[in-house]
N, C-alpha and C positions, 0 to 999 in steps of 0.2 A: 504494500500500500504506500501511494506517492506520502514524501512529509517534507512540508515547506515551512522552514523559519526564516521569521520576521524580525528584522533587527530596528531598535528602536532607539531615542536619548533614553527612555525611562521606559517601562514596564510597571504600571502598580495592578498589584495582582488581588486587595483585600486580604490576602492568605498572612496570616498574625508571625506561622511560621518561616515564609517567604518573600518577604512586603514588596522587593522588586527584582528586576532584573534589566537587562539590554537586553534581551529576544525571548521569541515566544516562539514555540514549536506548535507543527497542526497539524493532525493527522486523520483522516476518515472524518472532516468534519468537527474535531473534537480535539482541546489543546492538550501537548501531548507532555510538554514542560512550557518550563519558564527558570529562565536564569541568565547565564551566559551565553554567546555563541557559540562559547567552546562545549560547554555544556550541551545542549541544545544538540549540536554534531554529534554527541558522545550516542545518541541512540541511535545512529547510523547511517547511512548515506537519506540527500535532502536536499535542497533547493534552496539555497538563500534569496529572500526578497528585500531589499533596500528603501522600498516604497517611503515606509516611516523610518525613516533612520535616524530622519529631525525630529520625531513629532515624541510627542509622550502618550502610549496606548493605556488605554481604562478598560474597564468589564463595560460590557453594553447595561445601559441604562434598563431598570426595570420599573414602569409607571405601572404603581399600584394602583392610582384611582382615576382611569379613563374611560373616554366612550366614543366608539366613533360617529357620535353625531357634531366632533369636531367637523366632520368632512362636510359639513353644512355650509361654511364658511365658503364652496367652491360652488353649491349647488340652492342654493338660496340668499335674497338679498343680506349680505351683512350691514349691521347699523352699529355694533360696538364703538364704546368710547376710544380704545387704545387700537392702534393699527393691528393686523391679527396676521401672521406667516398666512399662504398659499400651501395647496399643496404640490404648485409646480416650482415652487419658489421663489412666486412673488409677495405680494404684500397686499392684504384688502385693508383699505383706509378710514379712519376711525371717523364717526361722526359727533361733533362735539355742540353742537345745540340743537335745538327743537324745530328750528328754521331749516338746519342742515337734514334733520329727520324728515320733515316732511315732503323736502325738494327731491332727496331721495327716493321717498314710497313715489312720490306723483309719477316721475320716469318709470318707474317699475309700473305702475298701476296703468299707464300710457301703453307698455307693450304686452302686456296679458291678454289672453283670450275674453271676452263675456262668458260671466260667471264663473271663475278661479278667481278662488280667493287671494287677497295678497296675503303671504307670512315674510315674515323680516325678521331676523335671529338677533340677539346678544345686546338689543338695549338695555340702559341702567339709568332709571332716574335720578338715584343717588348722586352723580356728579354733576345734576344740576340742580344743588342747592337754592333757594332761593325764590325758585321757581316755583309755580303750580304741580303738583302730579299729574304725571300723562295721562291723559284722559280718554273718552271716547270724542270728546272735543275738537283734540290734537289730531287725532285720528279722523275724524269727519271732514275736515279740509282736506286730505288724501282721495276719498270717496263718501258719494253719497250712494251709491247704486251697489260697489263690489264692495264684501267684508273681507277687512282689515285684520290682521292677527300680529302682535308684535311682542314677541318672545324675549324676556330679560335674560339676563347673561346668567343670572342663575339657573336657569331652568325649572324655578319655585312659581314666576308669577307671568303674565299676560297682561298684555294693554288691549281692547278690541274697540271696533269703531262700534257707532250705532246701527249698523246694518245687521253686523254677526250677531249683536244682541237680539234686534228684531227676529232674524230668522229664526236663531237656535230658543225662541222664548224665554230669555234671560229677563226675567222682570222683576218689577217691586216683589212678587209673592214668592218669589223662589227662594228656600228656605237652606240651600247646600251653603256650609261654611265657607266661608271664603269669597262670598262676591261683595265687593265693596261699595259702599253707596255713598253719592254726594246729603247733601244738606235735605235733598229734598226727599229723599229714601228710595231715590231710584238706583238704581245699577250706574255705575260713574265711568265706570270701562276697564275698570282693574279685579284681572280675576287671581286670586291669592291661592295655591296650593292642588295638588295632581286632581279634588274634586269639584271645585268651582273650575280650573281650565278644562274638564272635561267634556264641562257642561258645550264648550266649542265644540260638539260633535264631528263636523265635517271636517274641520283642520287637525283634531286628534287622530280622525283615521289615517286622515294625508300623513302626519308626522309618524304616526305608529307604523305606517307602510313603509318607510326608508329601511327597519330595520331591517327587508328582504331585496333590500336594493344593493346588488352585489358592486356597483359604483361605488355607496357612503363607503362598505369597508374593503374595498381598492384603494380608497380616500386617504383615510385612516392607516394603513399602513404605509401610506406615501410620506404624512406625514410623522410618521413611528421611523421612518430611513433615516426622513432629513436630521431626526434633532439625535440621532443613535440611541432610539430606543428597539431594545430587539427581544424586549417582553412586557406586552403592553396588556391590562384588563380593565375588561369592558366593566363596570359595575354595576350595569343596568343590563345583564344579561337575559336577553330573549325568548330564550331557549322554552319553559316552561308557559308561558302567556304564550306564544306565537311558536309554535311546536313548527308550523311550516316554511319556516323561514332559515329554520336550521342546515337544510341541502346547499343552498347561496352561503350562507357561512362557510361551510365544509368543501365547496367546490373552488373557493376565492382562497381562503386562509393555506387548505393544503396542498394549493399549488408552488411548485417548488420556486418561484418568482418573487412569489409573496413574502416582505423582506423583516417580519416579525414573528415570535409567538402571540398564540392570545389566550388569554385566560381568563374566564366569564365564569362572574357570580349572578347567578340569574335570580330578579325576582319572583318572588313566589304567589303576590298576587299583588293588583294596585296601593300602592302608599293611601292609607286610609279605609283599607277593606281586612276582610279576615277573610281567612280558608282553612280548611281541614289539613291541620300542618302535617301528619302524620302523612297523609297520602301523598303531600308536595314532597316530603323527606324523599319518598320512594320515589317519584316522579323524577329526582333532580338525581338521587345514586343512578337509575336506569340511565337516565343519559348521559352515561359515563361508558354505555359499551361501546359508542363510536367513538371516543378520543384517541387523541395521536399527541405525536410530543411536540404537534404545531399550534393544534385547540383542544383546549382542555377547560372543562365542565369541575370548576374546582369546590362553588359554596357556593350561599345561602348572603343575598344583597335585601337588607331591610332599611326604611324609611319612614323614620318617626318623627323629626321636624323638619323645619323649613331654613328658611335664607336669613342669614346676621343683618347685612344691607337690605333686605325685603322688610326686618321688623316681624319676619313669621320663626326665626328659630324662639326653643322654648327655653328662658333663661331663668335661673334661679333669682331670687331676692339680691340687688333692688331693682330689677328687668331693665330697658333700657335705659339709655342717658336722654334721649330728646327721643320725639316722635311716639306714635301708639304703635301700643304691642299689639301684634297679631297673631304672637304663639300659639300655637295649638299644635299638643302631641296628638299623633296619628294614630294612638293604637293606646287602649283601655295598657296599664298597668298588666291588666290578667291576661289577657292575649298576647301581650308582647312575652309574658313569661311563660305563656303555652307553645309559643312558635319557634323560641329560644332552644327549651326542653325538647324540643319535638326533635329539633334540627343538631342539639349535640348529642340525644340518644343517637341519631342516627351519625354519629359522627362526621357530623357537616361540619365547616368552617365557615363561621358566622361572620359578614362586615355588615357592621349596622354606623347607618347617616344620623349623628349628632353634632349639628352646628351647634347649639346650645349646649352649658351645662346641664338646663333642667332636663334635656335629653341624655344627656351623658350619665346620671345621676338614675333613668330609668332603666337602663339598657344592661348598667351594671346587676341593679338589684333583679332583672331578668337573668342576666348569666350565674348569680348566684345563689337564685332557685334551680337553676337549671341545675348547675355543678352539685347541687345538695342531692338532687335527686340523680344523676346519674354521673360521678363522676368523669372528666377526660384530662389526663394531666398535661397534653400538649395540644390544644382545642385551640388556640392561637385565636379566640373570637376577636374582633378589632374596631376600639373606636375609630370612625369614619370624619373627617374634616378635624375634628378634634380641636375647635379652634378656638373653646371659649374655656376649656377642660383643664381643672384648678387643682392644687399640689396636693391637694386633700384625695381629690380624682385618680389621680396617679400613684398615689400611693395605694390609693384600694386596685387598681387597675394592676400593680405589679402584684400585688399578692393573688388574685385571682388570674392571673396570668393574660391579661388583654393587653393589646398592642395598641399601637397610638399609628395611626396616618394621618399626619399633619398638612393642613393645606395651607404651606407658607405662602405661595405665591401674593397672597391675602394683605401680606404686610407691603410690598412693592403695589398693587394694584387698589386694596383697599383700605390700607393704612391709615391715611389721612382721614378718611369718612368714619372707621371703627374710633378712630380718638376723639375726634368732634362729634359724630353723632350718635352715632350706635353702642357703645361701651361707655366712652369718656376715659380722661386719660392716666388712668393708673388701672383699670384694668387691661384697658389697649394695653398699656407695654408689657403685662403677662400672659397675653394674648402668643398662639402657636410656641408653645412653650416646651420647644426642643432640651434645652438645657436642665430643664427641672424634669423632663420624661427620661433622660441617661441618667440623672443621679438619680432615679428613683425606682432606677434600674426595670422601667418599660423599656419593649421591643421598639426600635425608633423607624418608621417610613413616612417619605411626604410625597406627595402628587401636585398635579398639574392641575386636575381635575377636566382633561383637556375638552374641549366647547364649553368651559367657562375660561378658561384661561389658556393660552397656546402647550401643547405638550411643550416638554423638553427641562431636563433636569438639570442643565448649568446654569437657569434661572431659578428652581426650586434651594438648587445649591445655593446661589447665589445670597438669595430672600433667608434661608436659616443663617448662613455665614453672617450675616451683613446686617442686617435689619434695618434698609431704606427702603423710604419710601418714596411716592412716584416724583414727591416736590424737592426729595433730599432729605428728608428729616428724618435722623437717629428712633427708631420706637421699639426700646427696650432689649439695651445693652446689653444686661442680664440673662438673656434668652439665648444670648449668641454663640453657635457650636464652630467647630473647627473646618477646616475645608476637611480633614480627613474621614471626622467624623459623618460632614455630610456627604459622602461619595460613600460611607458604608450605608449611608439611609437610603440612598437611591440607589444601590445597588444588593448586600447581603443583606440588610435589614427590611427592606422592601420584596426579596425573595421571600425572607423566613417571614 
């Protein structure tokens, strides 16, 4: 079998025993050493490559907390505040006021067919302070005939015009949590969480349809090349809701082209429903007989609150700094502790979505019903964003053995808003709190959360290293880990 070594300035390997080297051996696909040249040689005839000989090689990056509805960015209007990577390796351009929004949808709206709806991905009212909330208002200067759908960058909340409300009977009398109403107690155009956006029927099928669109995840692993990630998971995994859409996965991913692994935590049913966990347990092991070592069917993706900048995550006492709270946990205490149970009996590996502590705070006391009742000593369940999640948290979190996946990006992108608006600023600077999860000896990973923020982990690195924000301002020195440190988070810590 051919083996070809790479010579490099540096080699870091993460290995505690062997931290670096100048070349890296490859053999059948699979590294055969790492040391020296001469080393390297010693396993027998080979090929020297000189390619990197300047460069310093790393382990491929592994994003623990993505989705390829990044690839939306290529295939729907983007209106994001911050300019967003391509996935051919350009740049779609940020829009930065409500002027620029709507000049936008109107071109869009200009070239549609009659009757398709407009959707427009990744707006964020938050960075226009000062301002009115986007409304159905804002959105009725776009159209009066075709409905309007404009998707926040979280993926918590929705702005629609008055059309989509007409159509889909959004009115004063409808009673699903989460549709907001102006002064006068009508529907104002902002729909708050996976059950009021639902109530958007026709644009949820359209959005729900991509995930069999074998484009998004060609998308998606186009940009998993660019930024060198080369194991990327989906956390809104498919698989169990949309059983048919699974063939387009498996005919796209295990083609030998396709430049990532993927590994999908599927949900087990919509954020704010329940189901018969036991059977989803068995639903989600069965689809485990067609994996390969390119997609892989790993756990159990739960969704109990909402968005910090939406004002829907659920935060503990004193809740937020300015603005109304719209927390609302997703799932009764008893359910979350029955789907928990259900899912480590069957020894699934749990990632549950806590933007908030008050959610961080449930999720535990469901894992440790769970562990009461059946124990698993390496169940590796994992808070999800982890981004409000306090020393106290963490401390119960290493004894029950839960992992932390940090969404630093948070600090670079929402920094400035969590200090002034959303937290205030001494809890912003303990906010994604890297440094108090290694001493408190939690598992440490952080994400991209990629279609909220662009993949790629020499920014995620970057944001724990650093802790600036998008204006330059220091937020919470205290929190700051090493580069070393974070290249084990986005890489060994994010596998394990």
């Amino acid at each position: 079998m051919t083996t070809t070594i790479f010579t490099a300035r540096q080699v870091v390997t993460m290995n505690p025993s062997n931290p670096e080297g100048t070349a890296v051996a490859v053999r059948g696909g699979r590294i055969l050493a790492v040391g020296s040249l001469e080393e390297c040689l010693s396993w027998g005839e080979a090929t020297v490559d000189d390619r990197f000989a300047d460069r310093v090689l790393v382990p491929g990056f592994v994003e623990a907390h993505g989705h390829t509805a990044d690839a939306l960015v290529a295939l729907m209007p983007y209106v994001g505040y911050y300019d967003c990577p391509h996935p051919d390796g350009g740049v779609a351009p940020g829009v930065r006021s409500y002027d620029e929004l709507i000049e936008v949808l109107r071109r869009v709206d200009a070239e549609l067919p009659p009757g398709q709806p407009l959707i427009a991905n990744s707006f964020d009212p938050i960075f226009f302070a000062g301002q009115p909330r986007l409304s159905k208002e804002h959105l009725d200067a776009v159209s009066t005939t075709r409905p309007v759908f404009v998707r926040h960058a979280s993926g918590h909340l929705a702005t629609v015009n008055s059309v989509l409300l007409r159509e889909e009977g959004i009115t004063r009398e409808v009673t699903t949590p989460g549709v907001s109403r102006g002064p006068d107690g009508e529907p104002d155009g902002e729909l708050q969480e996976a059950p009021a956006m639902n109530l958007a029927r026709d644009v949820s099928r359209r959005i729900m349809a991509m995930n069999g669109d074998p484009e998004v995840v060609r998308l998606h692993g186009a940009l998993c090349r660019n930024a060198g990630v080369t194991t990327s998971t989906e956390l809104v995994g498919p698989f169990l809701l949309m059983p048919e859409v699974r063939a387009v996965w498996e005919s796209v991913v295990n083609a030998p082209e396709f430049p990532a692994r993927m590994v999908l935590y599927n949900l087990p049913s919509m954020p704010g429903t329940t189901a018969d966990w036991d059977a989803v347990a068995k639903a989600a092991i069965a689809l485990r007989d067609r994996d390969t070592d390119r997609l892989i069917n790993q756990g159990i993706k739960l969704v109990i609150d909402g968005s910090i900048q939406g004002w829907t995550a659920v935060m503990r006492w004193p809740g937020y700094f300015t603005g109304t709270d719209h927390g609302l946990l997703l799932s009764t205490p008893e359910d979350l502790a029955a789907a928990v149970t259900a899912f480590t009996r069957a020894r699934l590996n749990v990632h549950c979505h806590c933007n908030g502590n008050g959610a961080v705070d449930a999720f535990l006391d469901a894992v440790d019903a769970a562990l009461g009742e059946c124990a698993w000593l390496d169940h590796r369940h994992v808070v999800q964003h982890s981004q409000t999640t306090t020393q106290d948290q963490y401390r119960r979190m290493a004894r029950l053995g839960v992992g932390a996946n940090i969404f630093t990006n948070h600090i670079y992108y929402w920094g400035d808003q969590h200090r002034d608006l959303t937290m205030g600023p001494e809890r912003a600077r303990g906010m994604w709190a890297c440094r108090t999860a290694l001493r408190e000896g939690v598992t440490l990973s952080f994400h991209s959360d990629s279609g909220v923020t662009p993949i790629g982990h020499l920014m995620t690195m970057w944001c724990a290293g650093n802790r600036v924000t998008s204006t330059g301002a220091l937020l919470g020195e205290h929190e700051r880990i090493t580069p070393y440190e974070a290249l084990w988070a986005a890489t060994i810590g994010a596998a394990e």
